[in-house]
C-alpha positions as CSV (number, residue, x, y, z in Angstrom):
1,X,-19.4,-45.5,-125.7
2,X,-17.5,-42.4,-126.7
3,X,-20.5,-40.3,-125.9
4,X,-21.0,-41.3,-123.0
5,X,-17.3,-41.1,-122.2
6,X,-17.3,-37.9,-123.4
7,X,-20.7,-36.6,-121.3
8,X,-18.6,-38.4,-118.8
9,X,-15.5,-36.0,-119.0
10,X,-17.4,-32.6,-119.4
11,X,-19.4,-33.3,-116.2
12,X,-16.0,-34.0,-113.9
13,X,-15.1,-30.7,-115.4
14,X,-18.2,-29.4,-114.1
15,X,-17.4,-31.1,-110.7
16,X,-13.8,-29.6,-110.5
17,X,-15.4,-25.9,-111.6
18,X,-17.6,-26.0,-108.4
19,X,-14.9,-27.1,-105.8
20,X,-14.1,-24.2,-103.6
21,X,-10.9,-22.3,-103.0
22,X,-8.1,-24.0,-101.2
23,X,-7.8,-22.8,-97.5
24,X,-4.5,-22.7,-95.5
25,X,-4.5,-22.5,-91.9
26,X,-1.7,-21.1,-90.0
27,X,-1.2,-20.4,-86.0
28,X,-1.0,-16.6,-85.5
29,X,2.4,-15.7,-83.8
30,X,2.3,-13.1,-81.4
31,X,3.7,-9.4,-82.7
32,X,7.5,-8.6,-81.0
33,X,6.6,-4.6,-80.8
34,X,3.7,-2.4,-81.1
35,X,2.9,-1.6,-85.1
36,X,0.9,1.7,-84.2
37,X,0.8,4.2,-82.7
38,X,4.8,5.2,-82.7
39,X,5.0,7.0,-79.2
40,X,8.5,8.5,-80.0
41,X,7.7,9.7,-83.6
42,X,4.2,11.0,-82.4
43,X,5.8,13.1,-79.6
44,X,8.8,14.5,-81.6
45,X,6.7,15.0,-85.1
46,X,3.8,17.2,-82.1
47,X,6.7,19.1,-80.3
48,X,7.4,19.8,-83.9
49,X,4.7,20.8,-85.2
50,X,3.2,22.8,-82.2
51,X,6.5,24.6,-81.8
52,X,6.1,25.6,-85.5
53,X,2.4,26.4,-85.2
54,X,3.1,28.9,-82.0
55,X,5.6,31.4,-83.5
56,X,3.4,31.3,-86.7
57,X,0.9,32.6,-84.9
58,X,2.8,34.7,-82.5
59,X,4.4,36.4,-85.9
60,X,0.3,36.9,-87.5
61,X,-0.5,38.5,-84.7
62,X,2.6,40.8,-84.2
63,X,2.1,41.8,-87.6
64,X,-1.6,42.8,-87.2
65,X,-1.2,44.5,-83.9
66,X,-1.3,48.1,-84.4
67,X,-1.5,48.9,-80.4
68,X,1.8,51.2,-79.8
69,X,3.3,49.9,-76.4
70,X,7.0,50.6,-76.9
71,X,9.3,53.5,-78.7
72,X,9.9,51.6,-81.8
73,X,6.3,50.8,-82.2
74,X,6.1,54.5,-83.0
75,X,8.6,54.6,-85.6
76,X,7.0,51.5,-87.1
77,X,2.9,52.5,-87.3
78,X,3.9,56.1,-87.9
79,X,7.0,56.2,-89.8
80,X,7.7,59.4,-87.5
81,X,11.5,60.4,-85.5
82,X,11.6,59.7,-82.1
83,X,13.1,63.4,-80.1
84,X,13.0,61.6,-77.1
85,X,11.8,58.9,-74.3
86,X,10.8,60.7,-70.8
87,X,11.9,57.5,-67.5
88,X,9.3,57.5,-64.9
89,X,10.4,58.8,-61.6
90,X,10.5,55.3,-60.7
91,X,13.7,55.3,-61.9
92,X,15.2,59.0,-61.1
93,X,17.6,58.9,-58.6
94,X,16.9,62.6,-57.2
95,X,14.2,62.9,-54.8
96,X,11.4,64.1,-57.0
97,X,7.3,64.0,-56.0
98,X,6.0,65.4,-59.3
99,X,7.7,65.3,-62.6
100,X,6.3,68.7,-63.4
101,X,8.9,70.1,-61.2
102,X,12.0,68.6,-62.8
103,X,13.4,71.0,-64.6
104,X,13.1,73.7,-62.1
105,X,13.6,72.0,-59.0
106,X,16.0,68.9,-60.1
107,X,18.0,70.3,-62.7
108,X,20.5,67.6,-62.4
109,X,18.1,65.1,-62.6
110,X,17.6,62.5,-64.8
111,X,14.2,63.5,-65.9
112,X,15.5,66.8,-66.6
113,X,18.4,65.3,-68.4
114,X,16.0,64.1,-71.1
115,X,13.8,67.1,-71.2
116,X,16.9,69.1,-72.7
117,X,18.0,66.1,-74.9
118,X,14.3,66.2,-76.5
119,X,14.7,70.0,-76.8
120,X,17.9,69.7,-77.8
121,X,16.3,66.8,-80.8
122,X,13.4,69.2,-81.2
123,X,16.4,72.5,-82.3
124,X,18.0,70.3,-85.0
125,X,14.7,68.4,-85.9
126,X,14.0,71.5,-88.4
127,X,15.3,74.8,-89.1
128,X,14.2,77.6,-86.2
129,X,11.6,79.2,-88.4
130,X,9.3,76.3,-89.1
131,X,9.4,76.0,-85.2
132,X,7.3,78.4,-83.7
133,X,4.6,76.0,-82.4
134,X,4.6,72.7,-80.8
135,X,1.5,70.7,-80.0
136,X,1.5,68.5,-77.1
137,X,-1.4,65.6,-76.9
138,X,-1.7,62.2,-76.1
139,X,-4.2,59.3,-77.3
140,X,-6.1,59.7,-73.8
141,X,-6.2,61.6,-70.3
142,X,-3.6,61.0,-67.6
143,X,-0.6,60.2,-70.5
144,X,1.2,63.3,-69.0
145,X,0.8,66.1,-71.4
146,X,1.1,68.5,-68.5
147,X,4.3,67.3,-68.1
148,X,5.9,67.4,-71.0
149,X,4.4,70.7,-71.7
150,X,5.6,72.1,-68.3
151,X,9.3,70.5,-68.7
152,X,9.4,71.1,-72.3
153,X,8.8,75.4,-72.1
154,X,11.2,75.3,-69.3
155,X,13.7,73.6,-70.6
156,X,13.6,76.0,-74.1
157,X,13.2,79.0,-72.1
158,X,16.6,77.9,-70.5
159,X,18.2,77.8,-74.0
160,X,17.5,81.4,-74.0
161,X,14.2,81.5,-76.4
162,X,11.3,83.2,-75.6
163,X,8.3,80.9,-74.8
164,X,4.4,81.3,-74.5
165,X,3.0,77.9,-72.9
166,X,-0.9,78.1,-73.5
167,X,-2.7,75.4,-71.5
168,X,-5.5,74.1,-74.0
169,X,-6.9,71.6,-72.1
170,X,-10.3,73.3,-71.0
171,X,-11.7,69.8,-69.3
172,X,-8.7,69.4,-66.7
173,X,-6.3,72.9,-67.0
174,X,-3.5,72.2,-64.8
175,X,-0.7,74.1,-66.0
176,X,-1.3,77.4,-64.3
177,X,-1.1,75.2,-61.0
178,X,2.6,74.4,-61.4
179,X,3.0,78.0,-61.9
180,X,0.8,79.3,-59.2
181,X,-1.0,81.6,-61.5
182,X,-4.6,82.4,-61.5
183,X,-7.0,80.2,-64.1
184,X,-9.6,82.6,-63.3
185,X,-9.5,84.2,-67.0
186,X,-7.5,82.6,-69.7
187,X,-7.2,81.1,-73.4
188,X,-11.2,80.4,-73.4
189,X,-12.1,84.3,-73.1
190,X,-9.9,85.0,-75.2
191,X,-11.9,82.7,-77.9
192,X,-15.3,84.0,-76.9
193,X,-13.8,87.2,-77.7
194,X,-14.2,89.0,-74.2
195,X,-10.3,89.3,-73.9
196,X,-6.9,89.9,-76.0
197,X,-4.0,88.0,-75.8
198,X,-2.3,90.6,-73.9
199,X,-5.1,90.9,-70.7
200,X,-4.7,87.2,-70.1
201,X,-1.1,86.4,-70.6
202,X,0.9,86.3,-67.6
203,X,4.7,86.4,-66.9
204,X,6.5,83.4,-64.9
205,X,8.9,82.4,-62.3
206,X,11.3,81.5,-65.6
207,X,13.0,83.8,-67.1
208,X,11.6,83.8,-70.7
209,X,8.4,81.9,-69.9
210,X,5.2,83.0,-69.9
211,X,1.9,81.3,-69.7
212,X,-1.8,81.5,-71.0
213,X,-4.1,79.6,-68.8
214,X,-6.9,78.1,-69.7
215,X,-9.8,80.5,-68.2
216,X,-13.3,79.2,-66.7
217,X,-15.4,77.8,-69.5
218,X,-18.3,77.8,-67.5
219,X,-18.1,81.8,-67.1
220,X,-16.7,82.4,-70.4
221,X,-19.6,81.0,-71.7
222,X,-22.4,83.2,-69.6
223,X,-21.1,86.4,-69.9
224,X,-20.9,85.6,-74.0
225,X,-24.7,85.0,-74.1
226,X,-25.5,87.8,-71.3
């Protein structure tokens, strides 16, 4: 009897092992307010976040533009003084069709203001012997090298120096139009070694200016090989 009792006991052990797990069933409630996605937080943590992402970019590429749009550009690529900005006669109040003409025909302009304040720059930018030659160039054509050359001898030769303009630019010489001279023989002879310095120079309307064209390249090159 206790065996079997026993057999009995282990096998409603068994019977409870193998029951499965107890299961509660509930009636689902419907939510009060959306759980996801969080319209307000969303649209402040974007604004945010895109706001942030813009002027970090804007700043990366500042910093790796090396284009020079604007005076201080200069000063920060080149590390170089600034002697002075030119306006465009956009601006200039005096009646002015080329600003070639400036200094000599609109003194009291505004353009020819500037000219003497870069001159002016250029006196105390060194002492007078290291300044016996300026270049004058830009990065491309139609920047206006003519015209700062042009204004620039002027307005020294009004300070009372002495001043040799020598127009080096043999694709497009222009400076011995605003001068009505004749380009006919010029700086390029005088490399080829047909002419001195003192056949082709030639004196100015300015008192204290004179002017070395450029010359023909074309004809300063045939007579050298004839």
């Amino acid at each position: 009897c206790e065996q079997i009792s026993q057999q009995a006991y282990n096998l409603d052990l068994r019977l409870e092992s193998r029951k499965g797990p107890d299961i509660d069933i509930y009636n689902a409630v419907p939510p009060l307010e959306r759980s996801r996605p969080q319209w307000l937080t969303n649209v402040v943590a974007g604004v945010f976040l895109g706001l942030m992402l813009g002027v970090g970019v804007a700043l990366l590429l500042e910093f790796l533009d090396t284009t020079v749009r604007t005076p201080r550009d200069v000063v920060r690529h080149t590390s170089l003084p600034i002697l002075g900005v030119v306006p465009n006669l956009d601006e200039e109040e005096v009646a002015l069709d080329e600003i070639e003409w400036a200094t000599r025909k609109a003194p009291n302009s505004m353009v020819a203001e500037h000219f003497r304040q870069i001159r002016t720059n250029l006196f105390f930018a060194s002492a007078a012997e290291n300044q016996r030659s300026v270049l004058v160039t830009s990065p491309g054509p139609e920047d206006g090298k003519t015209a700062i050359a042009v204004n620039l001898a002027v307005a020294i030769a009004q300070s009372g120096r002495r001043v040799l303009l020598v127009d080096a630019n043999f694709r497009r010489p222009a400076i011995h139009r605003f001068f009505k001279a004749n380009n006919s023989q010029g700086f390029s002879n005088v490399l080829v070694g047909q002419k001195s310095f003192g056949d082709v120079v030639l004196k100015s309307d300015q008192t204290g200016l004179d002017i070395l064209p450029a010359g023909q390249i074309g004809r300063a090159s045939c007579r050298e090989r004839v």
